[in-house]
C-alpha positions as CSV (number, residue, x, y, z in Angstrom):
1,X,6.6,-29.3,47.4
2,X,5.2,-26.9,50.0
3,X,1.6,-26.9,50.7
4,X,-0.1,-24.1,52.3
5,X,-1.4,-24.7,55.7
6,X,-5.0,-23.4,53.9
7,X,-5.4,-26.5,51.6
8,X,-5.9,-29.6,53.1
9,X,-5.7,-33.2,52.4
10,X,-9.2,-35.0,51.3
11,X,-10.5,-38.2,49.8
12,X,-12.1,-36.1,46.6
13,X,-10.7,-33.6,44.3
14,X,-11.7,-32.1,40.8
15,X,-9.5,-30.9,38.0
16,X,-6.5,-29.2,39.1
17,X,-5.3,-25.8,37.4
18,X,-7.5,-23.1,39.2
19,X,-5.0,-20.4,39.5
20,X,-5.9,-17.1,40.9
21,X,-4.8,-15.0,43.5
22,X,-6.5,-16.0,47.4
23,X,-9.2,-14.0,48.7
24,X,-9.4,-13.6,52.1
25,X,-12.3,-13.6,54.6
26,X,-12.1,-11.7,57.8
27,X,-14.5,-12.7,60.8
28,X,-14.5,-10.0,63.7
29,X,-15.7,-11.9,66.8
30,X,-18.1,-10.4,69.6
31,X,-18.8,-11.3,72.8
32,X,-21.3,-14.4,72.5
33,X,-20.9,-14.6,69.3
34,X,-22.8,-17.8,67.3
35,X,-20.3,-20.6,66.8
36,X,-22.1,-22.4,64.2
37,X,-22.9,-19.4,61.5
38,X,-18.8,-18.7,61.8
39,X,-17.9,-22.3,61.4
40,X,-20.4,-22.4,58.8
41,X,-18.9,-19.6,56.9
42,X,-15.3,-21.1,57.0
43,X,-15.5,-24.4,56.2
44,X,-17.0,-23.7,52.7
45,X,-13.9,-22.3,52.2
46,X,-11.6,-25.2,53.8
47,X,-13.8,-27.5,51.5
48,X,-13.3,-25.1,48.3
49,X,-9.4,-25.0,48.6
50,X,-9.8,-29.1,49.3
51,X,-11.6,-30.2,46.5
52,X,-9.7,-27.9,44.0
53,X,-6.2,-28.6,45.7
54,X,-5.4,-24.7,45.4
55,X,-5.6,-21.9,47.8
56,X,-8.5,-20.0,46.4
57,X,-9.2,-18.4,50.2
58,X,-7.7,-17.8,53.4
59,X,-9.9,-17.0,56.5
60,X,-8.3,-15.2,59.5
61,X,-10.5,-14.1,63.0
62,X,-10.3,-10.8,64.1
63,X,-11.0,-9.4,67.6
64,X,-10.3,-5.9,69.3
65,X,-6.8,-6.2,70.9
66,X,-6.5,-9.6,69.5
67,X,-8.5,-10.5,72.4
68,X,-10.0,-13.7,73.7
69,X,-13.7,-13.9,72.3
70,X,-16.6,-15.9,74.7
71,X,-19.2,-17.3,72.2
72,X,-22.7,-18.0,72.9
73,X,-21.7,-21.5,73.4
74,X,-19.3,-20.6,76.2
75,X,-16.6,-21.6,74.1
76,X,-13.5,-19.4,74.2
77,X,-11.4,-18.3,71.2
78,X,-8.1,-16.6,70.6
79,X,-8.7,-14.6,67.2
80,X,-5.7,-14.7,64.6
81,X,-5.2,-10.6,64.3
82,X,-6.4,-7.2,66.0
83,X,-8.7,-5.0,64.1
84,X,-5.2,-2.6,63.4
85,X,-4.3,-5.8,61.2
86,X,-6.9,-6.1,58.7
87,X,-6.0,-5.2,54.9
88,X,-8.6,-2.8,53.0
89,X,-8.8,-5.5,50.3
90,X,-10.4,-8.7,52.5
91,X,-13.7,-9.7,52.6
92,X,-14.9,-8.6,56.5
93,X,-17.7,-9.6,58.1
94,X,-18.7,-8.6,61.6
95,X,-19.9,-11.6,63.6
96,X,-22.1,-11.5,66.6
97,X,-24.7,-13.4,68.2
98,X,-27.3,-13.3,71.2
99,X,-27.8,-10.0,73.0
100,X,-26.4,-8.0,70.1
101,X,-27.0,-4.5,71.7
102,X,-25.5,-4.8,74.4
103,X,-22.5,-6.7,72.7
104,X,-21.9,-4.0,70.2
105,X,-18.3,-2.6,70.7
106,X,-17.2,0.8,70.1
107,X,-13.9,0.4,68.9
108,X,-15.3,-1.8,66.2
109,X,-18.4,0.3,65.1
110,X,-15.9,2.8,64.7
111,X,-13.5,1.0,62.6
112,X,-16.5,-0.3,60.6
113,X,-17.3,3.3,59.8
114,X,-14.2,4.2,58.9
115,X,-13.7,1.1,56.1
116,X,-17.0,1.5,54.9
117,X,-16.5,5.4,53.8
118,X,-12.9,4.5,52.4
119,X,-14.9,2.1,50.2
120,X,-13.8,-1.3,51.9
121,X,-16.6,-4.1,51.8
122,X,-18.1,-5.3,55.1
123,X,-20.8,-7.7,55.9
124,X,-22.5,-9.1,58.8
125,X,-23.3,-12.6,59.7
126,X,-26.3,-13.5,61.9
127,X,-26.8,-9.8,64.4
128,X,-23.6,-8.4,63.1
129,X,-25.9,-5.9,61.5
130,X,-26.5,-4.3,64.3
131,X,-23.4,-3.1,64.7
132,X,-23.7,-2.2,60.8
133,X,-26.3,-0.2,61.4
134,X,-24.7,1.8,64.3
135,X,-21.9,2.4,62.2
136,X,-24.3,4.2,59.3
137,X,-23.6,1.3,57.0
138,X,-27.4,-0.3,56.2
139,X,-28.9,3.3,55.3
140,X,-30.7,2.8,51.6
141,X,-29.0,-1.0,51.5
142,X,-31.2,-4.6,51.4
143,X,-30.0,-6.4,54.3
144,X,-31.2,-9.2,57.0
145,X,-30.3,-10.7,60.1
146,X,-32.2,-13.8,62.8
147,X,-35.7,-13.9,62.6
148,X,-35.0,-13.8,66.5
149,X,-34.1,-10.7,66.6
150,X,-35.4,-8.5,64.1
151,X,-38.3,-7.1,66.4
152,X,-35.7,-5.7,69.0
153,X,-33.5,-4.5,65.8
154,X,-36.9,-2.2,64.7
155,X,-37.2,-1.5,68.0
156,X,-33.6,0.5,68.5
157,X,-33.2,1.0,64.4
158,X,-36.9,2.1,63.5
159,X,-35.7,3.8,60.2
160,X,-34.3,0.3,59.3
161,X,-36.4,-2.2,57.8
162,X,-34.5,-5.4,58.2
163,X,-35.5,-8.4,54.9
164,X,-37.0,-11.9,56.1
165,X,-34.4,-13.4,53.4
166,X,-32.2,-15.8,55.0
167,X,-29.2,-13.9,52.8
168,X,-29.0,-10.9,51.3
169,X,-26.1,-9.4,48.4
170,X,-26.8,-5.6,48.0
171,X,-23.6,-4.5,45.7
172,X,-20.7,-5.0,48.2
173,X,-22.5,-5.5,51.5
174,X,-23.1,-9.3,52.2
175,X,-25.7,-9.9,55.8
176,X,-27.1,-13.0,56.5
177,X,-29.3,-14.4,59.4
178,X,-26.3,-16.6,61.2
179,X,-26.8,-20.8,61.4
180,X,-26.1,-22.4,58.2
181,X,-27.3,-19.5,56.0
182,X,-23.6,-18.5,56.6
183,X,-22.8,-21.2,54.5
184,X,-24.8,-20.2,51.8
185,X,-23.8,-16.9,51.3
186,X,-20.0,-18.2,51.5
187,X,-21.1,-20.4,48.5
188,X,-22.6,-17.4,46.8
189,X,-19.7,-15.4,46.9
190,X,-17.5,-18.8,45.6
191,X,-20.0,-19.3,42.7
192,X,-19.8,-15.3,41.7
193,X,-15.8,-15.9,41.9
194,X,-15.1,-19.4,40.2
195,X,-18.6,-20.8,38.9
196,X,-21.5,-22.5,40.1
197,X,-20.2,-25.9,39.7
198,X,-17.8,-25.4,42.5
199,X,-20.3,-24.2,44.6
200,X,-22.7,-26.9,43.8
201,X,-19.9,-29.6,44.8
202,X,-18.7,-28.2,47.8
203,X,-22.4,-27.6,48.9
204,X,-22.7,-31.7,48.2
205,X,-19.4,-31.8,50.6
206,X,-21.3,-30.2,53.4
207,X,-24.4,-32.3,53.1
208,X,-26.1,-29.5,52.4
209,X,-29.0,-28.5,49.6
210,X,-28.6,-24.3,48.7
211,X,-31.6,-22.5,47.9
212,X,-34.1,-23.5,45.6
213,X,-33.0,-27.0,45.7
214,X,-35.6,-29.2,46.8
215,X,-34.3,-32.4,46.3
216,X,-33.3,-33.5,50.3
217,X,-31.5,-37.0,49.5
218,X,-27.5,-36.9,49.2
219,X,-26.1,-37.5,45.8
220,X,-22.5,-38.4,44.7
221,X,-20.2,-35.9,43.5
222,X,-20.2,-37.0,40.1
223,X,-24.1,-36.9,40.2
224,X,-23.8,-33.1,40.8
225,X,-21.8,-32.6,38.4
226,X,-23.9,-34.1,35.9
227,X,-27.3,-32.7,37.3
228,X,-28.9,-34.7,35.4
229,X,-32.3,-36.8,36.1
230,X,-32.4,-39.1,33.1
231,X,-33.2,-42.9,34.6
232,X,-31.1,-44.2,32.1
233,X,-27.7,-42.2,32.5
234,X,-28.0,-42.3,36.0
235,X,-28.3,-46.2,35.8
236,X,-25.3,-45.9,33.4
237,X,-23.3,-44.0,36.2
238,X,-24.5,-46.2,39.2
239,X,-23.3,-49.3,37.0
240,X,-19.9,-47.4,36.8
241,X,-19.8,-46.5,40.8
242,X,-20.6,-50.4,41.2
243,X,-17.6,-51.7,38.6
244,X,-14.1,-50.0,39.8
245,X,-12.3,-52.4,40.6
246,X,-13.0,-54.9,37.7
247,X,-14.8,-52.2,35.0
248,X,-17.5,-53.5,32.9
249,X,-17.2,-53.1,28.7
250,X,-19.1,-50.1,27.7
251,X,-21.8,-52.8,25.3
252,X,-22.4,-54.4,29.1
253,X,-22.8,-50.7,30.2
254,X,-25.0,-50.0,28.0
255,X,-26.9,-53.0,27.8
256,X,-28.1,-53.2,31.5
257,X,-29.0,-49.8,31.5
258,X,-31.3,-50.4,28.7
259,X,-29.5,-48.2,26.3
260,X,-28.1,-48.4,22.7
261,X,-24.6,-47.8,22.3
262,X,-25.1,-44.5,20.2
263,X,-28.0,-43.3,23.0
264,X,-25.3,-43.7,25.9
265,X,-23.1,-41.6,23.8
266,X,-25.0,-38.7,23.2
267,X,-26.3,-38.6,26.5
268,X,-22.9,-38.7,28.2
269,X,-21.9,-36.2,25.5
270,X,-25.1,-34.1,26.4
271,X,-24.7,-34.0,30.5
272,X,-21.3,-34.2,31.0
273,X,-19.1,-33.3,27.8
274,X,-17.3,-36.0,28.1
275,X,-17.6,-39.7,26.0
276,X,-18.4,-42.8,28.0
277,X,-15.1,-44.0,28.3
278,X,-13.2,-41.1,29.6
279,X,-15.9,-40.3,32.6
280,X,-15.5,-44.0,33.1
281,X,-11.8,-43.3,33.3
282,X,-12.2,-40.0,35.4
283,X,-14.4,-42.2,38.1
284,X,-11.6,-44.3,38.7
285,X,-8.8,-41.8,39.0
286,X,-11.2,-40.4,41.5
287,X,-11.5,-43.5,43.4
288,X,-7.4,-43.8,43.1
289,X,-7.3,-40.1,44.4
290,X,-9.0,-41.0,47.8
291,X,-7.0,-44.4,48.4
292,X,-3.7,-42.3,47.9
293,X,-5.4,-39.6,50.0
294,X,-6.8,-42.3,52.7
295,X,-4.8,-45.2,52.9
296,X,-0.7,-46.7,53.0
297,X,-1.6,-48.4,49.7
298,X,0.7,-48.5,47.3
299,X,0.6,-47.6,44.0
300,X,0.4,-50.8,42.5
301,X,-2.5,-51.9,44.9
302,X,-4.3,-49.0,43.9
303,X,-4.0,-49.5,40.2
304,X,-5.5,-52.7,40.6
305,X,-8.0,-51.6,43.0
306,X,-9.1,-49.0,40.5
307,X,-9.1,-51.5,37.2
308,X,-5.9,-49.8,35.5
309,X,-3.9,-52.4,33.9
310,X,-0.7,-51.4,35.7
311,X,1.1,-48.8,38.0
312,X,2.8,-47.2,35.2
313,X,-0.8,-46.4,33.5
314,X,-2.3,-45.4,36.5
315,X,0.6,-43.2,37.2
316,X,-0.2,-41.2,33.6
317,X,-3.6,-40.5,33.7
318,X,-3.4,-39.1,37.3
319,X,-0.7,-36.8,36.1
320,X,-3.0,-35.4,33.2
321,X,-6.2,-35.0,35.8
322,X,-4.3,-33.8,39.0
323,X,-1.0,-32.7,37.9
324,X,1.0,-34.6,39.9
325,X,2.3,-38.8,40.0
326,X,0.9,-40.9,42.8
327,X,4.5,-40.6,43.8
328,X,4.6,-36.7,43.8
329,X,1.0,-36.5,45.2
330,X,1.7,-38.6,48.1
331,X,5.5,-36.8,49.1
332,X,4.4,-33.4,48.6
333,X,1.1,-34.0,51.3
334,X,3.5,-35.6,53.7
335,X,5.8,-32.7,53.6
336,X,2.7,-30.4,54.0
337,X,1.9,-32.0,56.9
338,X,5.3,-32.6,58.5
């Protein structure tokens, strides 16, 4: 099996079977250009493709020419396609960084102009929007950019009134003001395209709380799935986390976390629509996911590192959660990355 050089190997994963066709992100580069709101727009989507195990996005960079791009950082990079390459249908976002006036190309303001009165989305990330705004795109739109730079934006743009929001979604024009508010408004557009539950775990992935989340402490994937701050169920699913290799009886469960049977029920029934027993199950095939994904183990080891009672059963609830047999899983990344 053929893996796509967009989805990459990891030690977590959820349910397999999101099919739908790739969007793709276009980053324009500009002279010193802010490394760290691009990276932090893109690997949301590496993450997204990893945790799902299907290519939901593909991210390309895009320079004038195709030419080498100096960030702010010095760094040099050699963008993946010329402007001419771009499709009308990807998600473009000019990215730029200090000195954004004087940065501002005319080839691309141009070709900005020209998508946005075709009706092709662009965005900006961090001062991108000043280029935006040369190119007649921010008139009558909600839109932001660094706090850094917003007087000097007034300053050149005075009919312009640039929000303090760190993102902003005004119909099909994304901005954001650069650093790791890239990131979330790449996990605003993958909530609005396959749910906030994604977005939530691949926020966790990135060590990193979205807006309006106020709790700073890192939590386990299968505590942001749940979401839930019951004492009780979350001492039910730390007993769990504690017991993979040699599980504890769901009355043991239960009993240290100072529940009834029928209590533990509902409240795993209530927070995670699932029974005891088969998130019990699903937190071990998670823990066999990552040893197959992380170590030369076999399959055997791993069943018994993971409390299955053999290979073979290991080997048929994997299938049912990820598609795919140890065996398969294993072959098909090697020949992905051969």
């Amino acid at each position: 099996m053929e893996r796509s050089e967009f989805v990459q190997k990891g030690a977590h994963a959820i349910l397999h079977g999101f099919k739908a066709k790739p969007v793709e992100f276009y980053f324009v580069l500009l002279p010193k250009v802010t490394m760290l709101a691009v990276n932090a727009a893109i690997e949301p989507l590496r993450i997204a493709n990893q945790l799902t195990n299907s290519e939901l996005y593909r991210w390309y960079t895009v320079s004038p020419g195709k030419q080498v791009v100096q960030g702010a950082n010095l760094m040099r990079l050699l963008p993946d396609l010329s402007l001419e390459d771009v499709p009308n249908d990807g998600a473009c976002f000019i990215c730029s960084g200090v000195e954004p006036e004087e940065t501002i190309d005319k080839s691309v303001t141009n070709w900005v102009r020209r998508r946005w009165s075709h009706g092709h989305p662009v965005g900006a990330i961090c001062t991108g929007a000043f280029t935006l705004a040369k190119a007649g795109v921010l008139r009558n739109r909600k839109f932001t950019l660094h706090w850094e730079n917003q007087p000097a934006f007034r300053e050149v743009f005075p009919d312009l009134a640039p929000s303090p929001n760190l993102l902003e979604v005004d119909g099909p024009l994304y901005t954001c003001s650069g650093g790791t508010a890239s990131l979330d408004m790449v996990l605003h557009a993958i909530a609005n395209q396959h749910g906030n539950k994604l977005a939530s775990l691949v926020a966790e992935m990135c060590i990193h709380n979205r807006p309006g989340e106020l709790n700073p402490t890192q939590r386990t994937m299968r505590s942001a799935l749940i979401g839930s701050r019951n004492p009780k169920l979350a001492a039910a699913i730390t007993l769990m986390e504690n017991n993979i290799e040699a599980p504890l009886s769901l009355p043991e469960i239960a009993d240290q976390a100072g529940l009834s049977r029928r209590q533990m029920e509902r409240l795993f029934a209530s927070h995670a629509n699932q029974s005891p027993a088969m998130f019990y199950a699903d937190l071990r095939l998670s823990h066999a996911y990552a040893l197959l994904s992380g170590t030369s183990l076999s399959v055997a080891e791993i069943s018994a590192a993971t409390g299955f009672e053999s290979a073979s059963s290991l080997s048929k609830r994997f299938r049912r959660k990820y598609g795919l047999s140890p065996h398969q899983f294993t072959r098909s990344w090697k020949i992905g990355n051969s």
